[in-house]
C-alpha positions as CSV (number, residue, x, y, z in Angstrom):
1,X,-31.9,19.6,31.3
2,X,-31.4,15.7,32.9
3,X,-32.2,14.4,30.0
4,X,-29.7,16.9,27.5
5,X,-27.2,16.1,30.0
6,X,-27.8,12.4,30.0
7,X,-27.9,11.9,26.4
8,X,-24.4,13.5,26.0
9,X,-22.9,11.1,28.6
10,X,-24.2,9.0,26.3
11,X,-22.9,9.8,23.3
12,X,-19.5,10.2,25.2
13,X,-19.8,6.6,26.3
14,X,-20.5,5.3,22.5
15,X,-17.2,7.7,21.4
16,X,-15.2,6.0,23.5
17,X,-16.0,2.4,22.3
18,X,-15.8,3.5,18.8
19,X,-12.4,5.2,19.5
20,X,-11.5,1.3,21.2
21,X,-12.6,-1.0,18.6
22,X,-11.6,1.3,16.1
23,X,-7.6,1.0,17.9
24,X,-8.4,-2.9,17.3
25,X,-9.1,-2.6,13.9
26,X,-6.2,-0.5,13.3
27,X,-3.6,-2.9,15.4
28,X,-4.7,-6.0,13.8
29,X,-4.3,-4.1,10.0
30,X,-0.7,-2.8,11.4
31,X,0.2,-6.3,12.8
32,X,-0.5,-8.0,9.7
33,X,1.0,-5.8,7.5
34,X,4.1,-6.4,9.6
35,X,3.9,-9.4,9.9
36,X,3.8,-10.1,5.8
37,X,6.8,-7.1,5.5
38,X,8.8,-9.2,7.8
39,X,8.4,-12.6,6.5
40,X,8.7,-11.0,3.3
41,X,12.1,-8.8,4.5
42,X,13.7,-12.4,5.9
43,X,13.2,-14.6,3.4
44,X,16.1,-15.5,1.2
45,X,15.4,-14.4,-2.2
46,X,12.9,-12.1,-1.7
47,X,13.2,-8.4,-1.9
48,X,16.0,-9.2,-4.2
49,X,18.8,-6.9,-4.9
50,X,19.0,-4.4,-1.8
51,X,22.4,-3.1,0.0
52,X,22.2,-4.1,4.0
53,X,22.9,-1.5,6.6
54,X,24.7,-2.7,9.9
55,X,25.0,0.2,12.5
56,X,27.7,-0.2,15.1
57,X,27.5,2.5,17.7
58,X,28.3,2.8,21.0
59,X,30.0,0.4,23.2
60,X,30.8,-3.3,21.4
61,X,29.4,-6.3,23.7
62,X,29.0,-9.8,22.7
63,X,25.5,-9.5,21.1
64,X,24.6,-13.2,19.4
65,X,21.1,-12.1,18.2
66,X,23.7,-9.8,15.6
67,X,25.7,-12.2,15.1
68,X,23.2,-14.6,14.0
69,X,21.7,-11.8,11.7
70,X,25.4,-11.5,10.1
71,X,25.3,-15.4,9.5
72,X,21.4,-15.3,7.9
73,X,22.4,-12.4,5.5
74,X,25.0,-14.7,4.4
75,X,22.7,-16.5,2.8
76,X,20.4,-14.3,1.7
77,X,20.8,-14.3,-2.2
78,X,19.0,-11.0,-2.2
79,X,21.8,-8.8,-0.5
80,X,24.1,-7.8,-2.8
81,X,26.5,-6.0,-0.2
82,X,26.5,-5.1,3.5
83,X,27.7,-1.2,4.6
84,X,29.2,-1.3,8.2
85,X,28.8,1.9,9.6
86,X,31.2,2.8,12.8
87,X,30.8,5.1,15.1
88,X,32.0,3.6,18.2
89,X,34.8,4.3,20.8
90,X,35.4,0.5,21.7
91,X,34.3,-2.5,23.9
92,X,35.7,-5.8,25.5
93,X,38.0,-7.4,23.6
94,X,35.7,-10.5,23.0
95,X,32.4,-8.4,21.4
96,X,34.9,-7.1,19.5
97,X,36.6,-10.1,18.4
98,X,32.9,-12.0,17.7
99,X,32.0,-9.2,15.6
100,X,34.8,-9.0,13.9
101,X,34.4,-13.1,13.1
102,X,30.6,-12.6,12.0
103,X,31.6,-9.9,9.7
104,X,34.7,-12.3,7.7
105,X,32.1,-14.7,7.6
106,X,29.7,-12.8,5.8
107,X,32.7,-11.2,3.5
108,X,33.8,-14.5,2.7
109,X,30.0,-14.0,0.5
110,X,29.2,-10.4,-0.1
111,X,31.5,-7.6,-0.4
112,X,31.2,-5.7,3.0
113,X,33.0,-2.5,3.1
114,X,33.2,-0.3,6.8
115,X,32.3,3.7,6.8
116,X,33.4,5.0,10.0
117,X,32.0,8.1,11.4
118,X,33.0,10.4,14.3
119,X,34.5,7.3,16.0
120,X,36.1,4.2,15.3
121,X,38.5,3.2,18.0
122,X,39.7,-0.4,19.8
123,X,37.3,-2.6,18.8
124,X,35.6,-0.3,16.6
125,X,38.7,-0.5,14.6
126,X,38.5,-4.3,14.8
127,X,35.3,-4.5,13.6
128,X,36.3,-2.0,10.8
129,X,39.7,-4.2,9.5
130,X,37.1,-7.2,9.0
131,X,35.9,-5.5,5.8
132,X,37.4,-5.4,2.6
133,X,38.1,-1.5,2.0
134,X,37.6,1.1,5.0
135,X,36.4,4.6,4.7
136,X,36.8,7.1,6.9
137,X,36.1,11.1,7.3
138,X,39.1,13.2,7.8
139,X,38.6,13.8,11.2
140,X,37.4,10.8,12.3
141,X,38.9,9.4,15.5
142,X,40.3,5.9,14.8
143,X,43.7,3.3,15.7
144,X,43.4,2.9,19.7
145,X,45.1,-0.5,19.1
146,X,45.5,-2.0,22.2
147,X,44.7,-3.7,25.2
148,X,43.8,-2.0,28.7
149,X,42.7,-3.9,32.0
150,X,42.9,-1.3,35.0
151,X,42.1,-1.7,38.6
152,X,42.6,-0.1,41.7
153,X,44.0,-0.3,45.2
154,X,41.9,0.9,47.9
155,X,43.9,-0.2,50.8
156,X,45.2,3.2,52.1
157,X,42.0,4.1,52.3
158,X,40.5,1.1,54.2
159,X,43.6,1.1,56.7
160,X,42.7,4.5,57.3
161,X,39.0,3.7,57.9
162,X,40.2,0.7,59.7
163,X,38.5,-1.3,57.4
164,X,40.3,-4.2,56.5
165,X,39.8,-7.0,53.3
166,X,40.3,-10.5,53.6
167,X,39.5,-13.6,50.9
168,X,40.1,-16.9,51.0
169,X,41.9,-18.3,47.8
170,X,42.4,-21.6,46.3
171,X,45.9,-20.2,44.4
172,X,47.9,-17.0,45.1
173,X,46.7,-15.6,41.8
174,X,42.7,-16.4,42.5
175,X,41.9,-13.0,43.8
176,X,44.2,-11.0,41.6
177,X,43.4,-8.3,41.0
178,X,41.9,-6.7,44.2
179,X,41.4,-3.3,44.9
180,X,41.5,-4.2,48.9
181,X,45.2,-5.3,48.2
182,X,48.1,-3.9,45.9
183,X,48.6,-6.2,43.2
184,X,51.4,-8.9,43.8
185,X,54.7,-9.4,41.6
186,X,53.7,-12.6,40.3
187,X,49.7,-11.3,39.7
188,X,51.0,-8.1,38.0
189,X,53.0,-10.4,35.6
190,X,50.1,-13.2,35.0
191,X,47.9,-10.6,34.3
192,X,50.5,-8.3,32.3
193,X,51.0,-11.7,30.2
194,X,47.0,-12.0,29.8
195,X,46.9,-8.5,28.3
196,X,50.0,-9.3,26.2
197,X,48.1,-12.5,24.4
198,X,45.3,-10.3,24.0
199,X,47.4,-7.6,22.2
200,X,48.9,-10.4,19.8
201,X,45.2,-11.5,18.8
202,X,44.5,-7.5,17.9
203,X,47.7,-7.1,16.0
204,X,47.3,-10.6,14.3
205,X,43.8,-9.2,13.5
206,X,45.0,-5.9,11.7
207,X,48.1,-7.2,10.0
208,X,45.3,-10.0,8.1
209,X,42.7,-7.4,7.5
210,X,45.0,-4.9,6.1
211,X,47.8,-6.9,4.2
212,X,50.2,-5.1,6.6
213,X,53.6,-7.2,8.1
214,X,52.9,-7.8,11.8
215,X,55.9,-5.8,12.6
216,X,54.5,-2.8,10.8
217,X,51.5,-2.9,12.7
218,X,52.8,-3.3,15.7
219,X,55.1,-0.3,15.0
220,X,51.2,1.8,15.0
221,X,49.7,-0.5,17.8
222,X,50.9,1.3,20.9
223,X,47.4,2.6,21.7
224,X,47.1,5.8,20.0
225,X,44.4,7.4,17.5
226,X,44.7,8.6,14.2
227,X,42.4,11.2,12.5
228,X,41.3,9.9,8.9
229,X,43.5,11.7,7.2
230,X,46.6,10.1,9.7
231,X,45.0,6.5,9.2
232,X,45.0,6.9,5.4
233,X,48.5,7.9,5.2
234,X,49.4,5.2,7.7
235,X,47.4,2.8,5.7
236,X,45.2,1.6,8.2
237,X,41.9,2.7,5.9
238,X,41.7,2.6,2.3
239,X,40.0,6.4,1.5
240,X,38.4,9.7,2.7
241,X,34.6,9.2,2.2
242,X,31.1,8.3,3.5
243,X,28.3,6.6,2.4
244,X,28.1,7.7,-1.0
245,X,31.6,7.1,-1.8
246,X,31.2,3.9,-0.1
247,X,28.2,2.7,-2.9
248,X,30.3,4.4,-5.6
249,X,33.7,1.9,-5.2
250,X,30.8,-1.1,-4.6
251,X,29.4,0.0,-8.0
252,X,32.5,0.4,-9.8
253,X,34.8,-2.5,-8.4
254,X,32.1,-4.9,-7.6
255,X,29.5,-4.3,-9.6
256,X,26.7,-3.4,-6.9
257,X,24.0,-0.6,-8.7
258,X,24.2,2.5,-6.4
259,X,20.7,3.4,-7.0
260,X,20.1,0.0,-4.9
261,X,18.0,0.2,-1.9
262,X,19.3,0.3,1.8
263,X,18.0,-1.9,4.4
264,X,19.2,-1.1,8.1
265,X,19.8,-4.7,9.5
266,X,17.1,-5.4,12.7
267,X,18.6,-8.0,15.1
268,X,14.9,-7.7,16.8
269,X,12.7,-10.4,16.4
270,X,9.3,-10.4,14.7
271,X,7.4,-10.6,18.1
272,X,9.4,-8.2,19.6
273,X,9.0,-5.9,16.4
274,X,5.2,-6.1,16.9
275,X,5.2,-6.0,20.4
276,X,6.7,-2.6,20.0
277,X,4.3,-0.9,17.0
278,X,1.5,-2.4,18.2
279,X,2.2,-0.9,21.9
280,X,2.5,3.0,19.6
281,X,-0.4,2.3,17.7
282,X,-2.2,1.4,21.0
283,X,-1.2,4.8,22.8
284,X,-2.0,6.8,19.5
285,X,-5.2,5.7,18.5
286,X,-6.6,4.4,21.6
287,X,-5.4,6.2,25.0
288,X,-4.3,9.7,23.4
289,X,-8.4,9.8,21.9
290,X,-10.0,8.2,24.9
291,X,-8.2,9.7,27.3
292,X,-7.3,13.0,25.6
293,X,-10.3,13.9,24.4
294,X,-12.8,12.6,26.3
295,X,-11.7,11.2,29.6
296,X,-9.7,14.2,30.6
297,X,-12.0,16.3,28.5
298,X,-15.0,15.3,30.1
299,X,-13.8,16.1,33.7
300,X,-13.9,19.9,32.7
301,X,-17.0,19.9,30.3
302,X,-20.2,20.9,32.4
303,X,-23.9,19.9,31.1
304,X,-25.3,22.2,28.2
């Protein structure tokens, strides 16, 4: 009975280095082939004649890793178009602004048109005006034009904890706004003027992207939303559609086959790419059958 028991910890102990070096194998085959679909991916001119995906989603930051993507697709004489699809409800005014600078870059190349989804709002919007024709769903949430900076005044409060703030300034507008102190005359105008400039840029923005008189946009530009079906007739997107009517007016106006392929843009690098797959294929193949099968499984397996 030692020995039977014996030779099957044995035979557990060669499993589990076959299950390891076989992980190896199968990380080092999955790296390389990454590695060669990469290179291959991000090299101009190869992969010729694919449609580029760029998902904007959530709340817009200043993100230079896209930006620098935007620039290299640019050049890339294998895109034939780049699809911007929106679904965001907005970000700070300067993500908003650089994306929207990356993207007339790249249309001053490729035809980029915008799709936007559930939302497109503030600087979602912005984003979408730097493409050449806008589509949108009929219910999808867009416009938001405008500029908001909010803070608060805590100083009720405080006197009634007998808390009290103090700051020491170089310049009566240094710590303005505070929420230990109600804003001051002269703060709520310096600040009223900073959100003003920023409202120009926006409106300066939409008027160029959509061929519309400055006055006319600023006559939609007081912060509400429009559904699709409100933005089309206000003439802030070009048509009701998606995706696929998105390749069909790339196909028929600038003469981009629809029955191209579509590449989602990755803004991650290649090491951080195979950082990631090789960290799956590690907990797959390695830790799930060493540890699944016969680490834990040995704990409750007595001796035959």
């Amino acid at each position: 009975m030692a020995l039977d028991a014996d030779l099957l910890i044995d035979r557990r102990r060669l499993k589990r280095r076959l299950a390891l070096w076989r992980g190896f194998a199968l990380l080092l085959v999955l790296g390389a082939a990454l590695a060669w679909l990469g290179r291959a991916g991000d090299l101009p001119g190869l992969g010729a004649g694919r449609v580029e995906r760029l998902t904007v989603s959530g709340f817009i930051g200043d993100d230079r890793k896209l930006q620098e993507a935007l620039d290299k697709l640019a050049k890339d004489a294998g895109v034939r178009a780049v699809i911007v699809a929106i679904d965001s409800p907005g970000g700070t005014v300067g993500g908003g602004e650089a994306l929207h600078a990356a993207l007339s870059r790249l249309r001053a190349a490729k035809p980029v048109v915008a799709v936007m989804r559930g939302t497109a709002a503030s600087a979602g919007y912005m984003t979408a005006v730097a493409a050449e024709r806008i589509f949108a769903r009929e219910s999808t949430l867009t416009g938001s034009i405008g500029v908001i900076l909010q803070t608060f005044d805590t100083s009720e409060l405080l006197a009634r904890l007998g808390v009290r703030g103090e700051a020491l300034v170089s310049g009566p507008l240094k710590d303005q706004p505070n929420p230990f102190h109600p804003l001051s005359p002269d703060g709520r105008a310096a600040l009223q003027g900073v959100v003003g400039d920023m409202y120009a840029q926006f409106v300066e923005k939409v008027a160029a992207g959509r061929r519309m008189p400055v006055e006319q946009v600023r006559g939609l530009a007081d912060g509400r939303v429009f559904t699709g079906r409100q933005a089309l007739e206000a003439g802030l997107v070009d048509a009701i559609g998606g995706e696929a009517e998105a390749r069909a007016w790339l196909a028929a106006e600038r003469g981009v086959p629809a029955d191209l392929p579509v590449r989602d843009i990755e803004t991650r690098s290649m090491a951080e790419r195979l950082a990631g797959a090789a960290f799956g294929g590690f907990a797959k193949s390695v830790v799930s059958e060493w540890l699944g099968v016969d680490g834990a499984g040995l704990l409750w397996q007595l001796p035959r």
